[in-house]
N, C-alpha and C positions, 0 to 999 in steps of 0.2 A: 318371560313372555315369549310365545310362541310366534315363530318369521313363518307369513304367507308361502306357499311353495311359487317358488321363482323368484319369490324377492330375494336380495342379497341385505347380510345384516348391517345395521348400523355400526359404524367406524367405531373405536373404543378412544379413550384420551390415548392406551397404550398406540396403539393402529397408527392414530394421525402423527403422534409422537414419532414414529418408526418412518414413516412416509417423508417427513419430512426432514430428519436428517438424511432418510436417505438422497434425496431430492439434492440436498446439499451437496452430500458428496460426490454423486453424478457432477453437477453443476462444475464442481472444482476440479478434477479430476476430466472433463470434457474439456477446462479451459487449459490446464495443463495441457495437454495433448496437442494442443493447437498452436502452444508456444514454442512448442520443436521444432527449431532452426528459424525463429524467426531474428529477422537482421537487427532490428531496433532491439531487442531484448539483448543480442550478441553484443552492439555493439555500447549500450550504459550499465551492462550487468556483468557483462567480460570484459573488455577491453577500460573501461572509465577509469573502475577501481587501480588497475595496473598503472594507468600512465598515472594516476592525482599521486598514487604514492610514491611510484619515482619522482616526481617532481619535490617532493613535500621530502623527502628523505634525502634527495641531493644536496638541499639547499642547508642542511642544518645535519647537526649529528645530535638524535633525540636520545631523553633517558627513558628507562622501561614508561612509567608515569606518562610521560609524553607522546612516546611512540602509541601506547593506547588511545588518546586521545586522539590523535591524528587518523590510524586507523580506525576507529570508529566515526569519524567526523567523516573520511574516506568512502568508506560504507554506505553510512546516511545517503551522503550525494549521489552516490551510483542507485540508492533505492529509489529517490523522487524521481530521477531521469525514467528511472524503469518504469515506476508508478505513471505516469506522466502519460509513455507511451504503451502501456502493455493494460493490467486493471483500467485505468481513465479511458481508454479506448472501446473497452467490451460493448457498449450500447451503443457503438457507431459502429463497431463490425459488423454486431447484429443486424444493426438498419441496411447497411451494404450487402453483406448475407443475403436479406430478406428475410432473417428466420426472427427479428424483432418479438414479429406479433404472436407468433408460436410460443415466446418466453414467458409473455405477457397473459395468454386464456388457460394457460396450465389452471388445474385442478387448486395445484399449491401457490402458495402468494408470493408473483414476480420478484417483491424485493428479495425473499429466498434466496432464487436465482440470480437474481446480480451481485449480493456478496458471496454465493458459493464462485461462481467465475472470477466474480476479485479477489477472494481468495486464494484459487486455483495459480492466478496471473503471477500474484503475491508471492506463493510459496516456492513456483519456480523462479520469478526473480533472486529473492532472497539467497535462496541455495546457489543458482550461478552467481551473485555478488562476494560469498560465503568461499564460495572452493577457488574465483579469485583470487582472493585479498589472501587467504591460509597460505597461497600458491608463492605466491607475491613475497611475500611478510619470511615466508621461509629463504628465499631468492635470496633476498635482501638483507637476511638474520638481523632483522629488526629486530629491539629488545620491546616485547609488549606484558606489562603487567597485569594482574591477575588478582589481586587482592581482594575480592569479593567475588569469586567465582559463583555461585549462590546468584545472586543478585544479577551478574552479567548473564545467566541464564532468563531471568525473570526481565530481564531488559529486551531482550529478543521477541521473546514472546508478546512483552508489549508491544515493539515494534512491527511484529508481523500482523497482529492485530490491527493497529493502530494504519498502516500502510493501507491493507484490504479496505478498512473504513474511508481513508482517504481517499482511495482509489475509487471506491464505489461512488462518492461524491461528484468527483473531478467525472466521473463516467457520465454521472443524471444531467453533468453542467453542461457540458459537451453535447448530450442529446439535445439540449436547446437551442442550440444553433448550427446553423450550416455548413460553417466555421470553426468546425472541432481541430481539424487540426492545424490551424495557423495559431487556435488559443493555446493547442499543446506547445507548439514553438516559443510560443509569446511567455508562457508563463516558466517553462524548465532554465531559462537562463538567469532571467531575474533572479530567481530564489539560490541559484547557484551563490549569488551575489549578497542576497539580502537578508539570506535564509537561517544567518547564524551560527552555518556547520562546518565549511570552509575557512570564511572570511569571521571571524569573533566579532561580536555584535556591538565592543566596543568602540570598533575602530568607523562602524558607519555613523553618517551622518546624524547628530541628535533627530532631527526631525524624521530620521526613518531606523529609529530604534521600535518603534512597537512593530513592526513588520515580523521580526522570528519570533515575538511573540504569537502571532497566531497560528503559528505551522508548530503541530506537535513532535516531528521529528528533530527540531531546535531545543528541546527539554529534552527529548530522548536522548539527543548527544550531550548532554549536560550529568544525566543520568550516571548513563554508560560512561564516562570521563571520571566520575568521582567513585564509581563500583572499581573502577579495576585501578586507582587508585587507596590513599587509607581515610581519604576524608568523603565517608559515604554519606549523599544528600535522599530521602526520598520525596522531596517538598516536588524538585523537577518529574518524578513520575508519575506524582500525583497530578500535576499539571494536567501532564502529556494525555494521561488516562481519561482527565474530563474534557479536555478537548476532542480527544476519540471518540467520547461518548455524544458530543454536541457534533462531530462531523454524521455520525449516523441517523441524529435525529433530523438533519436538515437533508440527508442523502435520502430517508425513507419518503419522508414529505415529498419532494421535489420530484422525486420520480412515482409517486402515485399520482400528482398533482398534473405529470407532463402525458402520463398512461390514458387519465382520467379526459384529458380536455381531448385528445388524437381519439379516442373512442366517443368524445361527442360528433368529431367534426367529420371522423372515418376516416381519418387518415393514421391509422398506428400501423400499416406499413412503411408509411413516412414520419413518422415520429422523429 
């Protein structure tokens, strides 16, 4: 079929397809960019990992088996601190920014844009928590097992996954109040505590055992602990995985739902 002169032609599935990872990778790669040197990232993503495992290796002389688990448990906790403050953050930068609303009328579909930035947030945490702990762990000549090398790759992956999605949640909740960052305070210590990755879920309270249940990084280090061990579980990944997929489904909702009502009332520079 022949295109009018001056019109431009309709988009192909290829077209929008292309558009929109690209858009993605803009998104992640702009939010990376923004993370260089910021203090809070410096200080749960560099520095945490370092002190939990000297503390955690002073106190005890671990075996390879163990020293894995600690350092992955190590890991974990330095990711939600970062998630917490860095991804959980992006849709209150934005508000403060001002460039909110600009995220939001894009061509391509906001929520896009807030997991390519949590993303982005994500994958520079991860790696400064990553050259950490490697840093650390050699200092230290920790012995860390290995025994499902395979799998403690596949574990990663899910956790960086699985982070972004979080993050992107913890991001849409935080836009709903005014009060994002007292909730960022409120909520990174408790889980330090509650969370299952530190402190083993045994040892709390019965009546606040289902709590690491509902934080996927609590399966992840569960995961990861029996990979580089010889008793490999995948029941915890599986877990981890549908709870990632239920944090996205309520992340996408929540922030269409909050985009939708600031565009009834015109206030989505203050969203």
């Amino acid at each position: 079929m022949s295109v009018p002169a001056g019109a431009r032609a309709p988009l192909t599935r290829s077209d929008r397809l292309h558009s929109a990872v690209w858009t993605f990778f803009i998104a992640a790669r702009t939010e990376q960019r923004s993370m260089r040197g910021n203090p809070l990232l410096l200080v749960n993503a560099g520095f945490l990992p370092v002190v939990l495992l000297i503390i955690a290796v002073e106190t005890q002389q671990p075996t390879a088996d163990r020293g894995a688990e600690i350092v992955a448990s190590v890991m974990l906790t330095a990711l939600w601190g970062s998630t917490i403050w860095t991804s959980g953050g992006v849709l209150r930068r934005e508000r403060t920014y001002g460039t909110l609303a600009r995220c939001v009328c894009g061509v391509e579909s906001p929520t896009l844009i807030l997991f390519g930035k949590s993303l982005g947030a994500t994958l520079y945490g991860v790696g400064t928590i990553l050259a950490s702990t490697v840093f650390t762990v050699l200092a230290l000549r920790l012995p860390v097992g290995m025994a499902h090398p395979f799998w403690l790759v596949v574990g990663l992956v899910v956790v960086i996954v699985s982070a972004t999605t979080l993050g992107a949640l913890l991001s849409c909740l935080f836009l709903l109040t005014r009060n994002g960052l007292i909730w960022s305070g409120a909520l990174m210590y408790p889980v330090f505590v509650l969370g299952g990755l530190l402190i083993p879920q045994d040892v709390l309270p019965v009546w606040l055992r289902w709590v690491p249940q509902l934080l996927s990084l609590r399966w992840i280090n569960e995961f990861l602990s029996s990979a580089a061990g010889h008793g490999l579980s995948i029941t915890p990944l599986a877990v981890a995985v549908l709870l990632t997929v239920g944090y996205g489904v309520v992340a996408g909702r929540t922030y269409r739902w909050s985009i939708d009502k600031a565009r009834q009332r015109g206030t989505l520079d203050y969203a």
